[in-house]
N, C-alpha and C positions, 0 to 999 in steps of 0.2 A: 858209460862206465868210466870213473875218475881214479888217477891212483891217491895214493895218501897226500903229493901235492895239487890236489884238485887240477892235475893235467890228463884231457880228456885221453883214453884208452881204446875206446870206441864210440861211435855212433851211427846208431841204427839208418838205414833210407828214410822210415817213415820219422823221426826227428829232423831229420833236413829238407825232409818234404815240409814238415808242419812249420819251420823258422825260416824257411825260403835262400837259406844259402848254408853251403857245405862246411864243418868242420871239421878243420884238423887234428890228426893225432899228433898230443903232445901241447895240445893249444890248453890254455887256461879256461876254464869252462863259468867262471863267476865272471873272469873280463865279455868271455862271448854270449853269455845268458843278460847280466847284469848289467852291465858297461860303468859308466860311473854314473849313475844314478843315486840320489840320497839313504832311501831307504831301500835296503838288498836284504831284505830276512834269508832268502835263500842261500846268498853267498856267506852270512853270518853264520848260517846254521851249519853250512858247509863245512866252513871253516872252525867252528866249533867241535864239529865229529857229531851233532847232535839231530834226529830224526826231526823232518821238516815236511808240512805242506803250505802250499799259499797260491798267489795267483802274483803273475808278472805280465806289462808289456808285451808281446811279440815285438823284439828285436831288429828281425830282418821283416815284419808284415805290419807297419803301424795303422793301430786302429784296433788289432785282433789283442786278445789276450790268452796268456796259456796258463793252466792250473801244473803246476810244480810241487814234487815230491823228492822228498833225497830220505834217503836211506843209507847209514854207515854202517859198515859191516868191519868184523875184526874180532877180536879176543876183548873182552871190556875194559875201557879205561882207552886203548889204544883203534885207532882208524887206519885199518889198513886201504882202504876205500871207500869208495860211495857209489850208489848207485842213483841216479839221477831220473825219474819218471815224466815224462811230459804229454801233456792232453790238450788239444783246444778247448776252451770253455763258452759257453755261450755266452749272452748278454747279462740273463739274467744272472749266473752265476759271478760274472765277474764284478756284480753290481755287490758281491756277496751276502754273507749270511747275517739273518735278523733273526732275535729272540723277540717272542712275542705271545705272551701272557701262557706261558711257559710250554709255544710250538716256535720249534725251529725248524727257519727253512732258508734258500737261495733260487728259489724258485718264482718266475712271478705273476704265474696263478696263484699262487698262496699269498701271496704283497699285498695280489688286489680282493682276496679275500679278508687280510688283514684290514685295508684300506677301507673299504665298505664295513666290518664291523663298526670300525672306529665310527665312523659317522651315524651310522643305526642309533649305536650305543644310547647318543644322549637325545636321541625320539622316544616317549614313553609308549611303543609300541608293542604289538606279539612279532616275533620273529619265531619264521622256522626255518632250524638247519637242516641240511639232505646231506647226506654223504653215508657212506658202507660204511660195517662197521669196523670200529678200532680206528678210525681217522682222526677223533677229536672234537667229536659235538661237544662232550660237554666242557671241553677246556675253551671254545666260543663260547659258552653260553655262561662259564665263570665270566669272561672276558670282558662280553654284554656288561654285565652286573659293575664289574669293577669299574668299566667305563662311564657308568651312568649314574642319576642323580641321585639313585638308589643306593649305591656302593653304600652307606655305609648301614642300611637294612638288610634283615638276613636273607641269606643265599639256600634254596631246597631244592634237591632234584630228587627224585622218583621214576624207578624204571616203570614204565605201562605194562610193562610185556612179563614183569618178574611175579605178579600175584594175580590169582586168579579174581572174579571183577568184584566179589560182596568181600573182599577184606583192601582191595583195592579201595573202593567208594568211601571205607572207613578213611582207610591212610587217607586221600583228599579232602573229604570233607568232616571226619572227626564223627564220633558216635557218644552220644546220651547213656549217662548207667541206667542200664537195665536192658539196651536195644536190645541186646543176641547175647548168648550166654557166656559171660566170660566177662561180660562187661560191666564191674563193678561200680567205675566212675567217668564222669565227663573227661572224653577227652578230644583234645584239637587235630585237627587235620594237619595237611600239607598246607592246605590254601590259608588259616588263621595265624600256623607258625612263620610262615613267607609272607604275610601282612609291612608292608613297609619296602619290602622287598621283591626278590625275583622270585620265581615256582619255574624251574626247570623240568618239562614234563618231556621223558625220552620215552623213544618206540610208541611214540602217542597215536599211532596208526592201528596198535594192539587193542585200545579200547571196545568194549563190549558197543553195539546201537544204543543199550540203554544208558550206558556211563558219558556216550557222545550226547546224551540228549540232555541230563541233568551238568556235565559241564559247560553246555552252550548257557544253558541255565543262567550258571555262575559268570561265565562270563559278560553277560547281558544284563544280570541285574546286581552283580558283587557283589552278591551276599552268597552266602554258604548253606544248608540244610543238613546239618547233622544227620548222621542214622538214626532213627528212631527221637529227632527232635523237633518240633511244631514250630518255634518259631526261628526265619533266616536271621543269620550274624551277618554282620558288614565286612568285607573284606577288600585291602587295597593293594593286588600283586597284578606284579607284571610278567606275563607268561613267554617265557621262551621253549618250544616245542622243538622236537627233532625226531624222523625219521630216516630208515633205508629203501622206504617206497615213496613212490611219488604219488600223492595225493589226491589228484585229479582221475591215477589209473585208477584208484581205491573207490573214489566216487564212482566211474562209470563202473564199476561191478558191484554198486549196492553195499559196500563195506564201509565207507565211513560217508557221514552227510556233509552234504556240500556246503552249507551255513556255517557249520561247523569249522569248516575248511576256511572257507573265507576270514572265519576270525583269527586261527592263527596262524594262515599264512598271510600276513601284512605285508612283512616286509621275507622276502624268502634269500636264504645266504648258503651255495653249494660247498661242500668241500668235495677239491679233486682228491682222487683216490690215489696212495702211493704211486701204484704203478706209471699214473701219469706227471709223476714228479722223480724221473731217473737222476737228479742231480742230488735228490734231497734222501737218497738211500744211503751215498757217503755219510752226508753230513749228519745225519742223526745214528747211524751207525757209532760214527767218531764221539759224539757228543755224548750217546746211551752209556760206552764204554765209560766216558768219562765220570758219567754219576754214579755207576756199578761199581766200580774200583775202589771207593768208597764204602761201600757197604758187602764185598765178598772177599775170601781168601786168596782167590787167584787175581793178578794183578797182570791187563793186558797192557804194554807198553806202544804193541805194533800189530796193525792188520795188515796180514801178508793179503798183497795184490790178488792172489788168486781166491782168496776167500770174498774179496771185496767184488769180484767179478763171478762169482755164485750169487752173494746176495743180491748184487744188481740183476741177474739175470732171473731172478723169482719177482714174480706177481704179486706177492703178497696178498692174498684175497683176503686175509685179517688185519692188512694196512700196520701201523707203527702199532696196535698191541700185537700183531706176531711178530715185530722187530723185537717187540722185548722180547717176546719168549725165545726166538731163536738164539739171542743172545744170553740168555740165561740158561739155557740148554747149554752151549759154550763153556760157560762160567763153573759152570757142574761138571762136565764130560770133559775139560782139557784142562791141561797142567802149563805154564810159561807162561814168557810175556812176549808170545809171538800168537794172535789169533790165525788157525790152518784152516782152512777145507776140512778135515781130520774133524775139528770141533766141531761142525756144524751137522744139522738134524740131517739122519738120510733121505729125507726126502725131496731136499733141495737137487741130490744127486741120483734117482730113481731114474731109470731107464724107462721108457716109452711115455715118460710124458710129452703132451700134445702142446696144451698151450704154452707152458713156461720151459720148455728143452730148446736148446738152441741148434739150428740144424750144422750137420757139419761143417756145409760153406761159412757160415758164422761162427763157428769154432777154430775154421783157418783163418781168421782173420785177427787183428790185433790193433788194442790201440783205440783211437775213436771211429775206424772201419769199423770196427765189430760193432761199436756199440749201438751205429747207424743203424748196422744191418737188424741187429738186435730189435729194434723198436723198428724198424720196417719190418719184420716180423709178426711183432707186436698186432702191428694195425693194419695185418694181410696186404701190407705195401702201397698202403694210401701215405701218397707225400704230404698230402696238407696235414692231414692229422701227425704223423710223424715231426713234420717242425714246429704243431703245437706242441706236443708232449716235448721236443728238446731245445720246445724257448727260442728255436727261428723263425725267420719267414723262410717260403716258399723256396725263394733265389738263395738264399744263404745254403739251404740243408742240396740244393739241387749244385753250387759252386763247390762245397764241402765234398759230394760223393765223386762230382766230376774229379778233384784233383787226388782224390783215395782210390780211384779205380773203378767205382760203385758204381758209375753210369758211364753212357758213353759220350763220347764229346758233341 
């Protein structure tokens, strides 16, 4: 806590814990954060009276880096103080944030799923994506497209799973006038208008046996067979697939053919699931606001911390498209430019949830303790998998809980 001259007022133990040596009150909090370093966003913003996050140095721990928040508080126009938030961040986060064919993220399972597209991209391959939904299959499989030597032929996706399989078969492969009633004149498919280009096929796991059997078809021999038409078209598309089952399970219970499978999983590319990306809840939180504001009435300026620490503390089993909705639930249901707890859906806050409620002892905690604990929660308290999901190794997350209290010496 800083007064109007950015001399500090208080500071917490777990602040002196995380910078490794004690401040005083009364001390200058940009000299003992920032030192005289070039570039001080935090001290600038400070000193501007103007709300700030970023990442700095550790100070008193070289090597470490900490994510920085200042909030000024007062009457508008005037700073009567600031309030100063500090977190350790991890590696990848302090590697910071990358847009990338329009996914943000700081996380880096996501880098190296960026990483690997990039390289796919310019193989004239079938790729399939796997990830739950609302994660962003098909913003990879735009991605694909844009990267490759096809960008500048057209881009088609079609859900599998949104038509039942005889108006499906049409949309793919196009129908003859006169097939079936209604059909007055020749029309193309997915796979003729995507000729040149990509055919994004989603929930391709939904396919009927017999749509799997006529697409292996097309796939093997590139040509097309209309409904109701006698002779195949030629067609030259490059298929990007994506489901939220894994494919191999589908085989061994007789649901989808294994031929089938082979062709388009060539090259296969995971997306982790939010939940396993706790860093990347701020960040696209901060970022969604930022395009929202734009296009609604209410204009968020600031995520109050305790709203930020609900949404991180949900699962999201609908990944960033239930970031959007919770956020546009917000948008609707609250007034200011301060985002509350208040705003947000009740059922982030519903009593007796299982998975996503955080137990008391992680409610008394604060800080990046909680968030520890939080994701050792998570994962029934396997540490390996915890410093995956928070982007450490093993000794890092096992060094971090020892000196928060979380373990014993």
């Amino acid at each position: 806590m800083l007064d109007r001259d950015l001399r500090v007022v208080l500071a917490t133990p777990m602040v002196e814990a995380l910078l490794g040596f004690s401040i005083a009150v009364g001390e200058s909090a940009p000299r003992a954060l920032c030192g005289g370093g070039v570039k001080r966003p935090l001290a600038e913003a400070l000193s501007a009276g103007t709300p700030v996050r970023t990442t700095l140095a550790n100070p008193g721990r070289p090597g470490r880096m900490l994510s920085a928040q200042g909030l000024p508080f007062g009457e508008p126009g005037q700073r009567d103080g600031s309030v100063v938030l500090l977190a350790e961040v991890s590696a990848a986060e302090a590697e910071g944030a990358v847009l990338y064919h329009g996914m943000w993220t700081q996380e880096r399972s996501m880098k190296e799923v960026f990483r690997v597209v990039s390289r796919v991209a310019a193989e004239d391959v079938a790729v399939l994506v796997r990830g739950e939904t609302g994660v962003g299959k098909e913003l990879v499989a735009q991605a694909i497209h844009a990267l490759s030597p096809r960008h500048r032929g057209p881009f088609r996706a079609i859900n599998c799973a949104a038509l039942p399989a005889n108006l499906l078969e049409s949309e793919l492969f196009g129908h003859t006038r006169g097939a079936f009633t209604g059909a007055v004149k020749d029309a193309p498919g997915h796979f003729q208008l995507a000729s040149g280009g990509t055919l994004f096929l989603d929930e391709v796991a939904e396919l009927s046996l017999e749509l799997q059997a006529k697409l292996l078809r097309v796939l093997e021999t590139r040509t097309v067979l209309p409904v109701g038409g006698r002779h195949p078209l030629p067609v030259d598309v490059r298929i990007v697939s994506a489901t939220h089952r894994p494919l191999r399970k589908e085989v061994e219970a007789g649901r989808f053919r294994a031929d089938l499978m082979y062709r388009l999983r060539v090259i296969p590319v995971f997306l982790p699931p939010l939940r396993e990306r706790p860093g990347d809840v701020r960040l696209l939180t901060e970022k969604l606001v930022e395009q929202m504001n734009a296009s609604h009435r209410r204009q968020i300026e600031t995520i109050s911390p305790s709203a930020l620490d609900a949404l991180e503390a949900w699962e999201f089993p609908g990944n960033v498209r239930e970031l959007k909705n919770v956020l546009a639930y917000a948008y609707a249901i609250g007034d200011g430019p301060i985002l509350s707890p208040s705003d947000l859906p009740p059922e982030l806050f519903e009593q007796g949830r299982t998975t996503n409620a955080p137990s008391p002892e992680v409610e008394s905690l604060t800080g990046e303790a909680r968030r520890i604990a939080r994701v050792l929660e998570r994962v029934g308290g396997n540490r390996e998998r915890a410093a995956k999901v928070l982007g450490w190794s093993r000794v890092t997350l096992w060094r971090r809980m020892r000196a928060l209290g979380l373990a014993s010496p």
